[in-house]
C-alpha positions as CSV (number, residue, x, y, z in Angstrom):
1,X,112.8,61.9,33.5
2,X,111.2,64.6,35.5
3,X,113.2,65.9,38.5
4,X,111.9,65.5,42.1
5,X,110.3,69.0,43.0
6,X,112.1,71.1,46.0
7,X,110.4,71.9,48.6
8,X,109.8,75.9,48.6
9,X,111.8,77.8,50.8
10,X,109.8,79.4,53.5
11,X,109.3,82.2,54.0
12,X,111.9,84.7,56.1
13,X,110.4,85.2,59.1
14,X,109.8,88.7,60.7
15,X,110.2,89.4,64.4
16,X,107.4,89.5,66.1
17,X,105.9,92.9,66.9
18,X,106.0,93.8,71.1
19,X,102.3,94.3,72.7
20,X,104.0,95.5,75.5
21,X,104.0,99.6,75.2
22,X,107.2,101.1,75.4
23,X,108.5,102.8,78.5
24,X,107.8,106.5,78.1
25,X,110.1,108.9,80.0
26,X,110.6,112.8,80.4
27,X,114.5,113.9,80.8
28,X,115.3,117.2,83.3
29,X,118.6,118.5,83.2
30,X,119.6,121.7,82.5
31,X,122.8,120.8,80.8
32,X,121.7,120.1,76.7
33,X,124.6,117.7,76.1
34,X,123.8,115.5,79.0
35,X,120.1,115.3,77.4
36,X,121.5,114.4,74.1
37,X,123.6,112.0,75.4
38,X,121.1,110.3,77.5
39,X,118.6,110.5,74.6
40,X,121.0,108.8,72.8
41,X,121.5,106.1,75.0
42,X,117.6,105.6,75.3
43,X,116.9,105.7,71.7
44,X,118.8,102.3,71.0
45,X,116.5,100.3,72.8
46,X,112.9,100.6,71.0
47,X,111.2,99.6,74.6
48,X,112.0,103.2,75.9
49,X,110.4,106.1,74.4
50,X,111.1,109.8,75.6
51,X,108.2,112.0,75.6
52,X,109.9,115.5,76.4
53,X,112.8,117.0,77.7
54,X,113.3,120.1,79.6
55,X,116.1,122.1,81.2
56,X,115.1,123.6,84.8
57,X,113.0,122.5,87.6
58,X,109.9,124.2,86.8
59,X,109.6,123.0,83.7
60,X,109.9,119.7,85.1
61,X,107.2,119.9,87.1
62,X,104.5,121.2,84.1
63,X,105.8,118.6,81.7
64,X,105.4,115.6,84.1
65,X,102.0,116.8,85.3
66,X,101.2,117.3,81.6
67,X,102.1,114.5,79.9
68,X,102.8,112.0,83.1
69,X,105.8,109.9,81.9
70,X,106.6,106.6,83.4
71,X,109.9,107.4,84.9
72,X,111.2,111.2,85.2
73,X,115.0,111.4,85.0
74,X,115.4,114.1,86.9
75,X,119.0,116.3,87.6
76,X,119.6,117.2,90.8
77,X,120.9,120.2,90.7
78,X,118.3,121.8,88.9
79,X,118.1,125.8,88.0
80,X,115.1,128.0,89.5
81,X,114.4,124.6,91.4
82,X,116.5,122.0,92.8
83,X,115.6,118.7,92.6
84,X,114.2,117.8,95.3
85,X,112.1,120.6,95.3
86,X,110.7,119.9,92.2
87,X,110.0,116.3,93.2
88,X,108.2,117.7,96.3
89,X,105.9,119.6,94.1
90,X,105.9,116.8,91.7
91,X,104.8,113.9,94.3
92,X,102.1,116.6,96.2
93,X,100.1,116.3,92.9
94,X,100.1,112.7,93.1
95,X,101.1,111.5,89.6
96,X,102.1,108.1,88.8
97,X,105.6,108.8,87.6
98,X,109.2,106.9,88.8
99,X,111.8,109.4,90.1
100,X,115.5,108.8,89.3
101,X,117.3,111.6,90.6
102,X,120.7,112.0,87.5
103,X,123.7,113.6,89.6
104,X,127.2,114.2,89.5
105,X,127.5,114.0,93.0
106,X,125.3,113.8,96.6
107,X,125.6,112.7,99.8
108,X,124.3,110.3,102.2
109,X,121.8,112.6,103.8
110,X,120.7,113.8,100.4
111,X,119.7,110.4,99.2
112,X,118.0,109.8,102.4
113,X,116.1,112.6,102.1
114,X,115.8,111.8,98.4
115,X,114.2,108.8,99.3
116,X,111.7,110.0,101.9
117,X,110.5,112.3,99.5
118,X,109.5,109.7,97.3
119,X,112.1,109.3,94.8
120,X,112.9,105.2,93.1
121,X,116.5,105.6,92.0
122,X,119.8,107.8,91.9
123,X,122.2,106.9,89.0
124,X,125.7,108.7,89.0
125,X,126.1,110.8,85.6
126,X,129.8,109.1,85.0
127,X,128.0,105.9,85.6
128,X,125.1,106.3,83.2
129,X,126.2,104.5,80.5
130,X,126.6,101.0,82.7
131,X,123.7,101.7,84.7
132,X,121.1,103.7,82.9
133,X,118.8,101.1,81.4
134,X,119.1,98.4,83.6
135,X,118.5,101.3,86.5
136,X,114.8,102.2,84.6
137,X,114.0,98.3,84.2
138,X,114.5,97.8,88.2
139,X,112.6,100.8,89.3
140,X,109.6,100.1,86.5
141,X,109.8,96.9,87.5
142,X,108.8,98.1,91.0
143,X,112.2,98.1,92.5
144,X,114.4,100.9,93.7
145,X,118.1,101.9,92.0
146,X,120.6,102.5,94.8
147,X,124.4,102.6,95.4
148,X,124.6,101.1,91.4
149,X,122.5,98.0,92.3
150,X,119.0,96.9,92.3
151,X,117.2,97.2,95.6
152,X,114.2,95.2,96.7
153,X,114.1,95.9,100.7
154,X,114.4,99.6,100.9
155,X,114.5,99.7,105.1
156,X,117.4,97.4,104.7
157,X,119.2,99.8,102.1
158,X,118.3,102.8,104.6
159,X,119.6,100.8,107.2
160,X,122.9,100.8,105.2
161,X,122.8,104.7,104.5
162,X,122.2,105.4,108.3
163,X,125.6,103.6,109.4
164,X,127.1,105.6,106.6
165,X,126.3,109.0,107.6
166,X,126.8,110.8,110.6
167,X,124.4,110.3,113.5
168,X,123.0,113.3,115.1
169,X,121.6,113.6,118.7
170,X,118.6,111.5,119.1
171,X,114.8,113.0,119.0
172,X,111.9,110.9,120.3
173,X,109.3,113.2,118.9
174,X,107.3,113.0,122.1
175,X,107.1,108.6,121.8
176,X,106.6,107.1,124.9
177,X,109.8,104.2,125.8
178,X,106.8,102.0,124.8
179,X,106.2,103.6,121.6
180,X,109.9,103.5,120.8
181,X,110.1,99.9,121.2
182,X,107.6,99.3,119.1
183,X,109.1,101.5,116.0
184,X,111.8,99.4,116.8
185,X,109.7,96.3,116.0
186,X,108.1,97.8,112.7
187,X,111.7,98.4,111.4
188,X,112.3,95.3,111.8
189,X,109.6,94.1,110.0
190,X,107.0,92.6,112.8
191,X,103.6,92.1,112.4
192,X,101.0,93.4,114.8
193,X,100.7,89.8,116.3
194,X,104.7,89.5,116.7
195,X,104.6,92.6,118.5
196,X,101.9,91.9,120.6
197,X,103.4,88.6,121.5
198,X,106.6,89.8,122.3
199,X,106.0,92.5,124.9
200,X,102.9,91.0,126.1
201,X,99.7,92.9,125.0
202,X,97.0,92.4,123.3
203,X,96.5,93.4,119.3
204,X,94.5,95.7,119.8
205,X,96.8,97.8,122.4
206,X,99.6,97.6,119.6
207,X,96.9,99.1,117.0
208,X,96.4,102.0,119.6
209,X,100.3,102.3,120.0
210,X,100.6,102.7,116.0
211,X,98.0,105.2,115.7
212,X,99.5,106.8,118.8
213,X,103.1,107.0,117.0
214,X,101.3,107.9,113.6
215,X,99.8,111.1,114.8
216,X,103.6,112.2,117.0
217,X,105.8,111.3,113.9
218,X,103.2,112.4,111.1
219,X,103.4,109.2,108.6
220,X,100.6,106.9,107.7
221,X,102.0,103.3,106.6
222,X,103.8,101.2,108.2
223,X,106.5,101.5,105.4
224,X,106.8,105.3,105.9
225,X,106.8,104.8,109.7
226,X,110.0,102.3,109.3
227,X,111.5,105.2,106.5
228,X,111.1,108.2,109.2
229,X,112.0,105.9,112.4
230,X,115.7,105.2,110.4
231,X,115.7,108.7,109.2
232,X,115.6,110.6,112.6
233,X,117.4,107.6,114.5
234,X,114.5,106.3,116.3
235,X,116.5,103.1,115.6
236,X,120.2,102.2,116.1
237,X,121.2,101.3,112.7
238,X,123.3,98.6,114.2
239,X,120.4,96.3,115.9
């Protein structure tokens, strides 16, 4: 009697290969073990992919303008150039790269100004290992990295900052008490219409007020306007 055939095994099945290209980053910081360490960290997860490493601020600068990572890790407290120095230099040539400033330590006014300057992220160095990765996936995913959380609204998280830090005397860079109010309305996220419906005026006279307080404070977006007012306490952070 002939046996019943088995069905064949199939078979094993191998994981599908990612079409998504891995995230490629350059690390700064002047300390070597820090860079190993963070390497290390990296390297376990086949979606990130460092592309150089380097160990003061100028080299920071050549390497991301060379090879123009996705996200620069970037130490702080850089030798030959701090930090945010070297992101100054860095965002003046306009390259495409995420900022996440690495630090043992900064203050309230640093990260402000850190912020301004264009960076996505600050991760504490003795919280790297809970925060790294998840820190890079926010701020590639367009999202910024600050206080150990993920941060959508960055006014709001400036907001935050302001109430945190000391508040100096306030400068109206030359706005008009019109003008000021409607920084005010910016920050808090009004359109032109809400403005112009709340005080009033017509659209076009809130148009001439925003290029009015765009020429006095030196910004161009409305986002950079809201950054600068909070900044230099155009605003109360309280209202």
């Amino acid at each position: 009697m002939t046996s019943p055939s088995r069905p064949a095994k199939p078979a094993p099945s191998r994981p599908a290969k990612s079409s998504t290209p891995a995230i490629r980053i350059l690390l700064a910081d002047d300390h070597p073990v820090v860079r190993i360490g963070v390497r290390n960290m990296l390297q376990t997860d086949r979606t990130f992919e460092v592309v150089g490493e380097c160990g003061d601020g100028d080299e920071a600068i050549t390497q991301t303008l060379d090879l123009l990572p996705d996200i620069l890790l970037l130490d702080l407290y850089m030798p030959r150039l701090p930090g945010l120095e070297a992101m100054r230099a860095i965002m003046s040539g306009s390259p495409s790269v995420k900022i996440v400033l690495l630090t043992s330590t900064i203050t309230t006014q640093q990260v402000i100004e850190a912020l301004q300057i264009g960076a996505r992220g600050i991760i504490l160095k003795d919280a790297l290992a809970d925060h790294l990765t998840t820190a890079i996936r926010a701020v590639v995913s367009g999202d910024y990295w600050i206080g150990g959380r993920r941060v959508v609204n960055l006014v709001g998280a400036l907001h935050e900052l302001m109430q945190k830090a000391a508040v100096p005397d306030r400068k109206t860079f030359g706005l008009t008490p019109r003008e000021m109010e409607v920084v005010a309305c910016i920050v808090e996220g009004c359109s032109n219409r809400d403005i112009a419906k709340q005080f009033g005026l017509s659209e076009e006279t809130v148009k001439r007020h925003l290029s009015n307080i765009f020429d006095k404070t030196g910004v161009s977006t409305r986002l950079e306007l809201a950054m600068f007012a909070i900044a230099h306490h155009l605003v109360n952070p309280d209202q």
